[in-house]
C-alpha positions in Angstrom: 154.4 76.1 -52.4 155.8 79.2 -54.2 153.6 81.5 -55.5 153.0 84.6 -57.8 154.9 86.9 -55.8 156.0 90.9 -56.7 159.6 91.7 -57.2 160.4 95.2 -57.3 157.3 97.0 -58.5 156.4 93.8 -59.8 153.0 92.6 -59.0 150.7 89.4 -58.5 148.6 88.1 -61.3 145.0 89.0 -60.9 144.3 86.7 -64.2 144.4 87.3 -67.7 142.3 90.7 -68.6 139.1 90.6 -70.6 138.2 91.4 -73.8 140.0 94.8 -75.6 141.8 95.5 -78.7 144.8 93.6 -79.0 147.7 95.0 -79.7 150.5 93.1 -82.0 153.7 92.8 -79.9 157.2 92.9 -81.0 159.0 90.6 -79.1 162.8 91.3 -78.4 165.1 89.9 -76.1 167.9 92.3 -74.8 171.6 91.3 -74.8 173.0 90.8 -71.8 176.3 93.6 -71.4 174.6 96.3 -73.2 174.5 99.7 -72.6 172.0 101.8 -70.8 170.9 103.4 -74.0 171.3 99.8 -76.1 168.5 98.3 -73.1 165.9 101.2 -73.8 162.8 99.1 -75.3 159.8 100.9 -77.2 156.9 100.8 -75.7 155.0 98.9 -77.5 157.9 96.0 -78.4 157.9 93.3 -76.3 161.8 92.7 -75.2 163.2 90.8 -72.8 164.4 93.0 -69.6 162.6 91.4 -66.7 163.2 91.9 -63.1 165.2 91.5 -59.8 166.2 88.2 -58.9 163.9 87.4 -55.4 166.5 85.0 -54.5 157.8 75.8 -44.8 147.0 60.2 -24.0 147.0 58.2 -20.7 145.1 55.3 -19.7 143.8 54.5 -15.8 142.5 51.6 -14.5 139.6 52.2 -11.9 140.4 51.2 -8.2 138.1 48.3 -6.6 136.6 48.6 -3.2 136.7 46.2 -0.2 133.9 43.8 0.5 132.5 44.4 3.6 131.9 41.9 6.5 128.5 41.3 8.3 128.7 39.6 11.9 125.3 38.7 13.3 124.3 38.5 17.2 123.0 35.3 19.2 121.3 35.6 22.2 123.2 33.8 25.3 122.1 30.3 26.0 121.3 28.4 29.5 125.0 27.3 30.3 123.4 24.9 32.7 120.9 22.7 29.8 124.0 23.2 27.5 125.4 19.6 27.1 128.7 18.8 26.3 129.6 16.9 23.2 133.0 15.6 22.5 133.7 15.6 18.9 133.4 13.1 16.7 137.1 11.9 15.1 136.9 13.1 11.8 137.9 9.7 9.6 141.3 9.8 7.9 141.6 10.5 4.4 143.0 7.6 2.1 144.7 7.6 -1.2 143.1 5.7 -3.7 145.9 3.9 -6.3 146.4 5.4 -10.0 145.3 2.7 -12.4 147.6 2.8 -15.3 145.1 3.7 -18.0 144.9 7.0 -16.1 148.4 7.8 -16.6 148.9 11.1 -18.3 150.4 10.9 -21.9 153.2 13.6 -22.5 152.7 15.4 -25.4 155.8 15.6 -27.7 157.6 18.9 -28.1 156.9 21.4 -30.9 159.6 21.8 -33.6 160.8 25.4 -33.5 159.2 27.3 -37.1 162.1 28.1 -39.2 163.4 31.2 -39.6 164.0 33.5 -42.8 165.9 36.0 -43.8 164.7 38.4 -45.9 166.4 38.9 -49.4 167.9 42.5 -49.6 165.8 44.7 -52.6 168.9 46.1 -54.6 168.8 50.3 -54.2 168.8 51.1 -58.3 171.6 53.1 -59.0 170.4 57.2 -60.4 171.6 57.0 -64.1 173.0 60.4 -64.9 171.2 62.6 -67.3 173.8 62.6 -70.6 173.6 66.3 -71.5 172.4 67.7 -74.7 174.5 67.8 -77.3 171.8 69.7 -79.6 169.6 72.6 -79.0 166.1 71.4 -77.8 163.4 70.9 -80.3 160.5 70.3 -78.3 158.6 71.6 -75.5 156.1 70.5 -73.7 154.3 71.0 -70.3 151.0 69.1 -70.0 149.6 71.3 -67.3 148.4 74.2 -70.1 148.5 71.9 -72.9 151.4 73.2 -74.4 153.4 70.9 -77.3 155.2 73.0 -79.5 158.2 73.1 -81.9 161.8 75.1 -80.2 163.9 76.9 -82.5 166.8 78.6 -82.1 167.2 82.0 -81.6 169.6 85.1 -82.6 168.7 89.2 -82.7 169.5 91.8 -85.3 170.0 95.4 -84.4 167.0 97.7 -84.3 166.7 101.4 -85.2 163.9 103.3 -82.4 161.9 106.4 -82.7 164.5 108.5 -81.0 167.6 107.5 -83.5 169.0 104.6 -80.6 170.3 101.8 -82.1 169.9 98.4 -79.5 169.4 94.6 -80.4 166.3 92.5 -80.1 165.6 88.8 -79.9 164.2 87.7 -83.3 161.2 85.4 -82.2 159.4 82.9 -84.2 155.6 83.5 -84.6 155.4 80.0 -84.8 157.7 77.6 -82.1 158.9 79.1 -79.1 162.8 80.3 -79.5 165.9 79.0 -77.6 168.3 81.6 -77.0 171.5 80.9 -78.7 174.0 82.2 -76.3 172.3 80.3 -73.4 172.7 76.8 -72.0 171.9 73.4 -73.6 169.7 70.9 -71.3 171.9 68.8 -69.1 175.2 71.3 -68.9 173.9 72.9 -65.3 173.7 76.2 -66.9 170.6 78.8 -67.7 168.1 76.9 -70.4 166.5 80.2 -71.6 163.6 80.0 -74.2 161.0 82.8 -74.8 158.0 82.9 -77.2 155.2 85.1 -78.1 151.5 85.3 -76.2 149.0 87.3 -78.6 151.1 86.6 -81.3 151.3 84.0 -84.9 150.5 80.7 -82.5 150.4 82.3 -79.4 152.8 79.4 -77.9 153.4 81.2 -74.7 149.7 82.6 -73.5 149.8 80.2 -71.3 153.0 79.9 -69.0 151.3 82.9 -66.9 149.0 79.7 -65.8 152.1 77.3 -64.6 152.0 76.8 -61.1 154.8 75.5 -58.5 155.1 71.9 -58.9 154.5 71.3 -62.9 156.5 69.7 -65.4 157.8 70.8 -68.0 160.1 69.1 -70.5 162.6 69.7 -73.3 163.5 67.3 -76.4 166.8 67.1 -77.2 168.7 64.4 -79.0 165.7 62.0 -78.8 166.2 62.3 -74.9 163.6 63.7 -72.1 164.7 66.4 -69.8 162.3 67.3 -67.4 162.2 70.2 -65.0 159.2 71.4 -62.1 158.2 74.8 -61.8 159.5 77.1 -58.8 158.4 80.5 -59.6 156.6 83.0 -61.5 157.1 86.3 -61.6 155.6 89.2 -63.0 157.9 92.2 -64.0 156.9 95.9 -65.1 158.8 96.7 -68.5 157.3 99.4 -69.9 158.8 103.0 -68.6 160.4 102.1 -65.7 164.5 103.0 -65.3 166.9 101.4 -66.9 168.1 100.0 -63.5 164.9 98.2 -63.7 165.6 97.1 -66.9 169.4 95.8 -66.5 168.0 93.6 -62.8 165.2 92.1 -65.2 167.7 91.3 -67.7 169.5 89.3 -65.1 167.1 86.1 -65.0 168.7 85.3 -68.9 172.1 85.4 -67.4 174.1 82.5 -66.7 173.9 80.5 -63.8 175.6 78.1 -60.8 173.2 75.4 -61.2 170.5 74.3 -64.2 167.9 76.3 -64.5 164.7 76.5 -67.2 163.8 80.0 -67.7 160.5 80.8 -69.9 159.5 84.3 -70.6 157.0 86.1 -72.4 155.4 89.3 -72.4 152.0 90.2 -70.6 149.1 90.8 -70.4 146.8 89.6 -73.5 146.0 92.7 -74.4 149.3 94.6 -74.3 153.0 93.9 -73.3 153.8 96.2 -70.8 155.2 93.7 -68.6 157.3 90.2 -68.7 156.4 86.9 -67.5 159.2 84.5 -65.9 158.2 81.1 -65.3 161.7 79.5 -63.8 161.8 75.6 -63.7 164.6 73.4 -61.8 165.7 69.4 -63.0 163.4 66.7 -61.4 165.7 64.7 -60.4 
């Protein structure tokens, strides 16, 4: 089973932190293609850049000895008192006649038990999942207890302290957000959603919890689509290089095969790092 594992500066969860001040987070998700300058991120906005990609006795009878013979010795006789005695004939057996009652009865031959064949189970056939043709409007993974609305998602440009102009995911306090320029469930694509942890109704505190193995599904179009967890990764944000930046920016990218990504910022008390909980189909 896959764990919490580091990834480039990254480090392993040592649980959520106790009890301090918390501090509000703005929560904006980069674009992917921007500039160095348009992925700079103040420090206390919670954006999505997060990290690198990381890319199983013998058994013996016991031998049985000989019986052993005893011979006993007589003492000589007087061959001269010894009298010789012829032996008598020993009478001739005779064979006594079979009466008929005696006769043995043969017993009539067993029919053979009829065989059976065993009827063949049909192998159901997998019915392909019909992809989405709507954005999802539902999450939910049982594990944490999370059932909450999906929405979807733009950004708006955003002035910073130092005069840069960038663009930020504009997520709802509320419902976590699908991204609108990722995939929709079924399509084999990236499924990227993100939502807020110490925020409105905190619908992502949680996903730092998910382990390798749990479900997690969408709602779209009335239909189930339901993914297990792989990985979970936490990512440094927060005044690192921009080359940090652009490789964490890479898990909202496209890719080959469906994937559900989930991120958030961390920890509860601040949001100097990102969470990525990454989730693949059950087939």
């Amino acid at each position: 089973m896959i764990g919490l594992r580091t990834i480039r500066g990254a480090f392993r969860l040592p649980g959520i932190i106790g009890s301090a001040t918390l501090q509000p987070e703005r929560h904006g998700w980069w674009l992917v293609g921007l500039t160095v300058a348009a992925l700079a991120v103040a420090s206390q906005a919670c954006s999505l850049e997060v990290g690198t990609s990381p890319a199983a006795a013998a058994n013996r009878a016991p031998a049985t000895l000989p019986t052993a013979v005893v011979v006993t010795s007589v003492a000589p006789a007087d061959l001269a008192s010894v009298e010789t005695v012829a032996p008598a004939e020993a009478p001739s057996p005779t064979l006594a006649p079979v009466e008929a009652s005696q006769a043995v009865t043969a017993l009539p031959a067993l029919a053979p038990l009829p065989t059976s064949t065993p009827t063949a189970v049909p192998t159901p056939t997998p019915v392909p999942q019909l992809p989405a043709q709507s954005p999802p409007e539902r999450i939910i993974a049982p594990t944490i207890g999370l059932d909450a609305p999906v929405q979807p998602i733009g950004w708006q440009e955003t002035r910073l302290k130092s005069g840069e102009v960038t663009s930020v995911w504009v997520v709802p306090d509320d419902a976590a957000g699908w991204h609108i320029n990722s995939a929709l469930p079924g399509h084999g694509d990236n499924v990227v959603l993100s939502g807020h942890h110490n925020m409105g109704s905190e619908v992502f505190r949680k996903i730092v919890d998910l382990k390798p193995g749990d479900p997690v599904t969408l709602i779209a179009d009335g239909r189930e689509y339901t993914y297990a967890v792989t990985d979970r990764f936490i990512l440094p944000e927060r005044g690192v290089p921009d080359e940090q930046r652009r490789q964490n920016a890479q898990w909202i990218m496209p890719t080959v095969a469906e994937r559900l990504t989930l991120v958030t910022c961390w920890p509860y008390t601040d949001n100097s790092h990102r969470v990525i909980v990454l989730a693949n189909p059950v087939q």
